[in-house]
C-alpha positions in Angstrom: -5.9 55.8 203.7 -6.4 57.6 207.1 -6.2 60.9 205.2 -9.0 59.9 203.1 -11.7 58.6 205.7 -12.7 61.9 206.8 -13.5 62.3 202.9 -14.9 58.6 202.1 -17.9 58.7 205.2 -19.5 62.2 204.1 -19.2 60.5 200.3 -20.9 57.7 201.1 -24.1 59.5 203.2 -24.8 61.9 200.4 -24.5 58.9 197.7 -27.2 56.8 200.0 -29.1 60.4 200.7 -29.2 60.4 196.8 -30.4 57.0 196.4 -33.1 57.5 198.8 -34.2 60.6 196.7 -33.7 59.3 193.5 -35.4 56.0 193.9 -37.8 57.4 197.0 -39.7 60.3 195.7 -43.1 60.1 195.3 -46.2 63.1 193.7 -49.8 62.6 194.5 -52.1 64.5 192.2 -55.4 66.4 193.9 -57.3 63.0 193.1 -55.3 60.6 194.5 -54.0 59.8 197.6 -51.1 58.2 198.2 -50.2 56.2 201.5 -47.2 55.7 203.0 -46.4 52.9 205.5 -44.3 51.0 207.0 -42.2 53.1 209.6 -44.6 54.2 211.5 -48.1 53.0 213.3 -50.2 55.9 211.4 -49.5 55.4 207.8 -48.5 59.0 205.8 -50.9 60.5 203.7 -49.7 62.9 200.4 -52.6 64.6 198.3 -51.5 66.9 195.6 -47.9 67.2 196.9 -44.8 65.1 196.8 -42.8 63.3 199.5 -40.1 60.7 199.9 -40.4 57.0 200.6 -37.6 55.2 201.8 -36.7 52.3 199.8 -36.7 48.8 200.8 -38.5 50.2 204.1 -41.9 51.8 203.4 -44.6 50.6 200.9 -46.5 52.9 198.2 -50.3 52.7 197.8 -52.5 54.4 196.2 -56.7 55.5 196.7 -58.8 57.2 194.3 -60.5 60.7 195.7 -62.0 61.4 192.5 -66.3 61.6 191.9 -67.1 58.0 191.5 -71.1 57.3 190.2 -73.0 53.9 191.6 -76.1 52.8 190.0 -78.4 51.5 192.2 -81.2 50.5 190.2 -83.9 47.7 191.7 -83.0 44.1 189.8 -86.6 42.9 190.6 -90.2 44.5 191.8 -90.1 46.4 195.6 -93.9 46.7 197.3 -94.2 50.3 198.4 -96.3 51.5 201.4 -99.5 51.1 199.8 -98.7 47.3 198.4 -97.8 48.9 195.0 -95.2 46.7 193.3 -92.4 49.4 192.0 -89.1 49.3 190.2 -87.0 52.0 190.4 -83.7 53.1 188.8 -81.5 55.8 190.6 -77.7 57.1 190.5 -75.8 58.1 193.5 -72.4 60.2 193.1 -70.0 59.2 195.9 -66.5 60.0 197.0 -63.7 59.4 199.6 -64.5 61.0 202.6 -60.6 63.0 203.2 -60.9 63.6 206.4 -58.9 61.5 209.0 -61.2 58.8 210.1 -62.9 58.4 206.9 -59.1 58.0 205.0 -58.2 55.3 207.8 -62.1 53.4 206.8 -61.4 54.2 203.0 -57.8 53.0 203.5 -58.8 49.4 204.9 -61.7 48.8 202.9 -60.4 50.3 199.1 -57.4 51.0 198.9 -55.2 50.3 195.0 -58.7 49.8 193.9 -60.4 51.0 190.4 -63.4 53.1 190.9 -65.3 50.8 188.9 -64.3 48.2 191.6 -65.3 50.9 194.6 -68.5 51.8 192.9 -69.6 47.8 192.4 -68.6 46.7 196.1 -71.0 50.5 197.1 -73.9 49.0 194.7 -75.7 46.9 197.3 -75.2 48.5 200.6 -77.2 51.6 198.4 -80.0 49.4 197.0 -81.0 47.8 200.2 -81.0 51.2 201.7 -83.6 52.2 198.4 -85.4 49.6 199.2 -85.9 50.1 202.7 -87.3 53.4 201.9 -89.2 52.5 199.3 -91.4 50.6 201.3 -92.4 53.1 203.8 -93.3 55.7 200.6 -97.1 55.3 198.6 -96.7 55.3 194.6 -97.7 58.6 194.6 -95.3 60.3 197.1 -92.4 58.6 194.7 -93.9 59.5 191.6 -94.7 62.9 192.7 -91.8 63.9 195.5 -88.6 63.0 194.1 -86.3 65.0 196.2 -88.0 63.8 199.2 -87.3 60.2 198.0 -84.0 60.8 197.3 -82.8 62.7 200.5 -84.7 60.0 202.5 -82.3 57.8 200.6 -79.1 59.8 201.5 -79.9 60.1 204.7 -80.4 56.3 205.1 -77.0 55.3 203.2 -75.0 58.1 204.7 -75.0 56.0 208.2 -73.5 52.3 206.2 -71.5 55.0 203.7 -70.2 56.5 206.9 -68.9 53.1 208.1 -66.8 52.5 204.9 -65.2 55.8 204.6 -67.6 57.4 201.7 -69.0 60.9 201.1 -73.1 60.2 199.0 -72.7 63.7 197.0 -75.9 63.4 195.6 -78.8 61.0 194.4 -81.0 61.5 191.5 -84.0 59.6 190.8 -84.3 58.5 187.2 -87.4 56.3 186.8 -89.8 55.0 188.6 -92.3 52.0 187.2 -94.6 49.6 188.4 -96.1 46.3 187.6 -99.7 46.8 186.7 -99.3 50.0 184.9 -100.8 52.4 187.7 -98.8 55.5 187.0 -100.1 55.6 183.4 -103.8 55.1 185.0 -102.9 58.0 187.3 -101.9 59.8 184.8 -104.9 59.4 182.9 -106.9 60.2 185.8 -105.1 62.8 186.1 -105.8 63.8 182.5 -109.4 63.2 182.4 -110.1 65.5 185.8 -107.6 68.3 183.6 -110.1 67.4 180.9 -112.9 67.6 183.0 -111.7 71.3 184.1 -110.7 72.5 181.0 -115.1 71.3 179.9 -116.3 72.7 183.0 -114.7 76.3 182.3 -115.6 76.3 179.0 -119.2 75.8 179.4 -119.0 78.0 182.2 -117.5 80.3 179.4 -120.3 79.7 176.9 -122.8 80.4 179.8 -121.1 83.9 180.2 -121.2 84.1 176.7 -124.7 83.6 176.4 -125.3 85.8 179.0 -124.0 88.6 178.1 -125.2 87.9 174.4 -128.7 88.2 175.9 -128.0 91.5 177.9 -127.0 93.0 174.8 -129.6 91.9 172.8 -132.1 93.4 175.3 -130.5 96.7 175.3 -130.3 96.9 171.8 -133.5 95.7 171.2 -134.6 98.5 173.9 -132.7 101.1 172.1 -134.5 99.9 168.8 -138.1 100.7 170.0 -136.7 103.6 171.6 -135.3 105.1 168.9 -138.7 104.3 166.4 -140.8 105.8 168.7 -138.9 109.0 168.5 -138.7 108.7 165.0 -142.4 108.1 164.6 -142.8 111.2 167.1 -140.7 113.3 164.8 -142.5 112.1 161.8 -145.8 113.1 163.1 -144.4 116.7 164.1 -143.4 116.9 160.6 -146.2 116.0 158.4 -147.9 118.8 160.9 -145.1 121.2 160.1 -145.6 120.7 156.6 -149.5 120.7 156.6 -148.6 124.5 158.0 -146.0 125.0 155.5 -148.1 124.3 152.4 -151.0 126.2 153.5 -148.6 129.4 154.0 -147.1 128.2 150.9 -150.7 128.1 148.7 -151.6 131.9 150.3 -148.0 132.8 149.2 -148.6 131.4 145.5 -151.5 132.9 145.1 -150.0 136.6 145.8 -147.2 135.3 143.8 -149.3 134.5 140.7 -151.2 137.7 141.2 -147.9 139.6 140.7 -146.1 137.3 138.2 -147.7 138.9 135.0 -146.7 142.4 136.1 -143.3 141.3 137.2 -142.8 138.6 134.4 -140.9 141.2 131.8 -138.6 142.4 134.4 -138.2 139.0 135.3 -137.7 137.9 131.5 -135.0 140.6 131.7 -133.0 140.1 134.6 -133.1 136.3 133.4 -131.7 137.6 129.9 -129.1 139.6 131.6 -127.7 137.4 134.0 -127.9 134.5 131.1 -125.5 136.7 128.9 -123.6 137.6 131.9 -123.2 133.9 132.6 -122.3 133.2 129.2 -119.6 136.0 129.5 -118.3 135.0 132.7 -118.0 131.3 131.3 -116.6 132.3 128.0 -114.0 134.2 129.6 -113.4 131.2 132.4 -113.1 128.3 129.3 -110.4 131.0 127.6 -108.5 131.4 130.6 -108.8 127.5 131.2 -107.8 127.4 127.1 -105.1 129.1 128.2 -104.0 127.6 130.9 -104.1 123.9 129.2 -101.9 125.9 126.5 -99.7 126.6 128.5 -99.1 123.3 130.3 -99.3 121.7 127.2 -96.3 124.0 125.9 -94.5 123.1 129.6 -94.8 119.6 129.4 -93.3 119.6 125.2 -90.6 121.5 126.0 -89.9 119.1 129.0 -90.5 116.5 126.5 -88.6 118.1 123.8 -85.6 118.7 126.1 -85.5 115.2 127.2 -85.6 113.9 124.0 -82.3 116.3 123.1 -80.7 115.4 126.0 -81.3 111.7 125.5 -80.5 112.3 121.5 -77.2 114.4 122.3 -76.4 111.6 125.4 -76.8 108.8 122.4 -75.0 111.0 120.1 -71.9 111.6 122.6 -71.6 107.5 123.0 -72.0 107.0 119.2 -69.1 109.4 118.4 -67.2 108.1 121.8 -67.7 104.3 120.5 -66.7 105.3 116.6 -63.8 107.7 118.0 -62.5 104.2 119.9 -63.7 101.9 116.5 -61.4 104.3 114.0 -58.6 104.8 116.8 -58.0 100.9 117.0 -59.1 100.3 113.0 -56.2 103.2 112.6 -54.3 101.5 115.5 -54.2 98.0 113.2 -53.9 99.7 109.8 -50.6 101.1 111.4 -50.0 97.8 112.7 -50.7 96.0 109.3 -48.7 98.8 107.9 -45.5 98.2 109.7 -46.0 94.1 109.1 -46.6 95.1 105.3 -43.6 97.3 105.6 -41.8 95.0 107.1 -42.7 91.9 104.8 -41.7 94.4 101.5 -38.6 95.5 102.6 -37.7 91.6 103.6 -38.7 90.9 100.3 -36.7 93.8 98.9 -33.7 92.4 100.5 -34.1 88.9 99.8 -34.5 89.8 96.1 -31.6 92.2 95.7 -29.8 89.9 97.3 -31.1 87.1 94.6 -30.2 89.9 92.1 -26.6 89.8 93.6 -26.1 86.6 93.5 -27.5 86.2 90.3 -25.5 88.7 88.6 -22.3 87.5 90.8 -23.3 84.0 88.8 -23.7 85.4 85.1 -20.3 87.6 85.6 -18.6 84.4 86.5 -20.0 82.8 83.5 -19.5 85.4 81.1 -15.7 85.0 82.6 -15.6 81.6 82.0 -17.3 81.9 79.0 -14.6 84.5 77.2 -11.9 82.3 78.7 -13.4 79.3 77.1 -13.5 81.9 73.8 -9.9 82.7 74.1 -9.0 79.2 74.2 -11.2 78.5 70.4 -9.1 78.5 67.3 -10.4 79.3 64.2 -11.9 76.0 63.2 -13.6 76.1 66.5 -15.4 79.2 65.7 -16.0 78.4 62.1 -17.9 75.2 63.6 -19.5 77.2 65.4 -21.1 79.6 63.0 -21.6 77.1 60.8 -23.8 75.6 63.3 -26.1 78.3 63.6 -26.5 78.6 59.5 -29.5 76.4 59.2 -31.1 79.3 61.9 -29.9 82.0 60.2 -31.2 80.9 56.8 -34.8 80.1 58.2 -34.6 83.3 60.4 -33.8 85.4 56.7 -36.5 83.3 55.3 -39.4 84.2 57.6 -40.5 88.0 56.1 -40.7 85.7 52.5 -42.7 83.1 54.3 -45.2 85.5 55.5 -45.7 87.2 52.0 -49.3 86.1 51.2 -49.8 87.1 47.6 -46.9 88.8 45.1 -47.8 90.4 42.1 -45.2 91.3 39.5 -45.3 93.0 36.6 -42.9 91.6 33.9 -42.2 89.5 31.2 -42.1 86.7 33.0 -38.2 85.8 31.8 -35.9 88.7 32.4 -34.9 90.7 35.5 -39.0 91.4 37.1 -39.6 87.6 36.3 -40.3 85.2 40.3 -36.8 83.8 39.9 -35.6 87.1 41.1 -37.4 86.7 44.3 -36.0 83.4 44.8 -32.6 84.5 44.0 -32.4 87.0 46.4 -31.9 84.3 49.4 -28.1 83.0 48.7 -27.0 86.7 47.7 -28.3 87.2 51.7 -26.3 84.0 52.3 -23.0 85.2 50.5 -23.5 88.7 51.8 -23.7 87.4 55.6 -20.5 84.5 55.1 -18.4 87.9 54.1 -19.5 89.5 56.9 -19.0 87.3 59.2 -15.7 86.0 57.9 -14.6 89.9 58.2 -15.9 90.0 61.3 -14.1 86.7 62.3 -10.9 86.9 60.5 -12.0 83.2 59.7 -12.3 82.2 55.8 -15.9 79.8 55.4 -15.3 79.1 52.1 -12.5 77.2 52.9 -13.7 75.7 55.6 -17.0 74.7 53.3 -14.4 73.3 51.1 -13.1 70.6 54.1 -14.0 67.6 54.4 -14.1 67.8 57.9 -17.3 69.6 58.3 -19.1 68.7 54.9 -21.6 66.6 57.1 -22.3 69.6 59.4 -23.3 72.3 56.9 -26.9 71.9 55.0 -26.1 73.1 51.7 -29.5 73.3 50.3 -31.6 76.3 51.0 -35.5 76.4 50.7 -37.3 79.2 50.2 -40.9 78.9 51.5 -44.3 80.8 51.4 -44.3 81.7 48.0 -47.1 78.8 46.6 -49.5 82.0 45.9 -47.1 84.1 43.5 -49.2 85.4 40.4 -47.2 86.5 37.3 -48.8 89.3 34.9 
């Protein structure tokens, strides 16, 4: 246990050293200050840093640095300097003043308090300090000087802020009214001397106008009589000019008309002359002109012409393009159809040869089952048989008699050309097909005729038919 105390002691001071730590540590952000007291007289201060608080010994508290905004807006009507009853509604931004003796005022007088709380306690000290100065200002110097209003303010609240540990930022002045309504009757006082002005300088404007309307009119009326009198001066020095002119002009027709009739067929001539010459000249302009119009003319139809191929071949190029496309996917689903057609025929073929097989798969096994069933017949069997198919064969012999329309024999009438020939002819047929068939068969009928066994199958009685129209001659 000895051994071990050396060890225990040192355990225990860095478990309590831990504790403290642990349980004692403490940040302040840049807008709040905490305070730490308890140990000592002067309480600690920590703004935006950290520090430890021993537990059990030293208490935490905190007070807000942040911007904190009071309004301090009049509840009722304050007389100004002039007796003018005002309201007037103002906000003031205020903050802890961080310096030493302002923390140690802020810290007895707000300290764990809300700004809401700091800012409602600040409200009245800074109205009566508004309204102290209100009432040493006239309406006007409030209406009209703002800023001065509101540093008079500061500098009246920053002594009782002072006090309390608070920093006034700033004070703005929102709105200022009064009772009877004289700022809007300054205001239109105000208007109607702006008014007045703004009628003042425009008459003065319209004098000036007038004036100088005048002076112009004067000067141009000046210029007017001015410039007539030179024109009438001109005029008369004209009609003088051409008094002289037309008497030079009369002695000058005279000689003129003295000479005309000796000069008048030279005259005539040259006239002729230079007519034809005109003619000539424009006669030979028009063809060139002709010519020229020809030749634009031809310009513009060839342009014209070899538009019009171009456009035609261009129209021509898409046709055949858009018909080369149309018979390369008609071609395209004849193909198509083609190979379905194709297709669908040699299914068909298939499935019939296949039917065809089948079918002749089917008839081989019945003609196998049919000659086994013959093998197995005796002779009566196959005598029944035949005789069966007698009545057939009689009416099958009969039908080229049947269809004979009209016989004509010539005879007596009783010997060997006589109709009874005709009719006799059938059961020779008969007797010649029974020995046939029983040489054929190996099987006697008449014995088998002769039964009584098969009496009642065989019709004995033969009728020929189709003969009603016979004629004897």
């Amino acid at each position: 246990m000895e051994k071990l105390i050396p060890f225990i002691v040192p355990a225990l001071i860095i478990i309590v050293v831990m504790v403290i730590v642990l349980t004692g540590y403490v940040k302040a952000s840049p807008d709040v200050a905490i305070i730490i007291s308890g140990l000592k007289k002067t309480p600690r201060v920590l703004i935006g840093r950290a520090g430890i608080k021993i537990p059990f010994l030293e208490k935490v508290d905190h007070l807000h640095l942040g911007q904190i905004s009071v309004d301090i807006k009049t509840d009722s009507y304050i007389p100004t300097n002039d007796f003018i009853n005002v309201k007037v509604d103002a906000i003031a931004k205020v903050r802890i003043d961080t310096s030493p003796e302002g923390m140690l005022k802020a810290e007895r007088n707000f300290l764990n308090k809300e700004p809401q709380e700091i800012a409602y306690e600040l409200q009245d000290s800074l109205q009566g300090n508004m309204r102290e100065i209100i009432g040493t200002l006239d309406l006007k110097t409030i209406n009209t000087d703002r800023d001065s209003f509101s540093d008079q303010v500061m500098a009246k609240a920053s002594k009782d802020m002072e006090k309390l540990g608070i920093e006034i930022l700033s004070c703005n002045i929102q709105n200022v009214t009064d009772e009877n309504g004289l700022i809007n009757d300054l205001g239109m006082d105000n208007t109607s001397k702006i008014k007045k002005d703004a009628q003042i300088a425009r008459a003065e404007a319209d004098r000036d106008v007038a004036i100088a309307k005048a002076e112009a009119d004067r000067a141009a009326n000046d210029a007017r009589v001015a410039a007539e009198t030179e024109i009438a001066k001109k005029n008369n020095e004209l009609a003088i000019k051409q008094a002289e002119l037309k008497l030079e002009s009369d002695r000058k027709q005279a000689m003129a008309d003295a000479a005309y009739e000796i000069q008048k067929q030279e005259q005539q001539k040259s006239i002729q002359t230079a007519t034809v010459n005109a003619q000539i000249a424009r006669a030979e302009r028009e063809a060139e002109l002709k010519q020229k119009e020809v030749e634009i003319h031809q310009q513009e139809l060839a342009a014209t012409v070899e538009k019009q191929a171009d456009a035609d071949k261009y129209a021509v190029q898409q046709s055949a393009e858009a018909n080369m496309i149309k018979l390369k996917r008609e071609a395209e689903a004849k193909k198509y159809l083609a190979q379905m057609e194709a297709e669908a025929i040699e299914a068909k073929g298939k499935a019939e040869a296949e039917a065809i097989r089948l079918k002749g798969i089917a008839e081989a096994e019945a003609m196998e089952k049919k000659a086994e069933a013959y093998q197995k017949y005796n002779g009566a069997a196959m005598a029944e048989m035949m005789i069966s198919i007698m009545p057939q064969l009689a009416a099958e012999i009969a039908k080229p008699i049947s269809a004979i329309d009209k016989v004509t024999i010539y005879g007596a009438g009783n010997g060997d050309g006589s109709v009874s020939q005709v009719s006799g002819n059938m059961p020779v047929i008969m007797k010649q097909v029974f020995d046939t068939m029983s040489e054929a068969t190996g099987v006697d009928l008449r014995e088998i005729l002769r039964a009584n066994t098969y009496d009642a199958k065989v019709n004995k009685n033969i009728n020929v038919t189709g003969l009603d129209n016979v004629e004897e001659k």
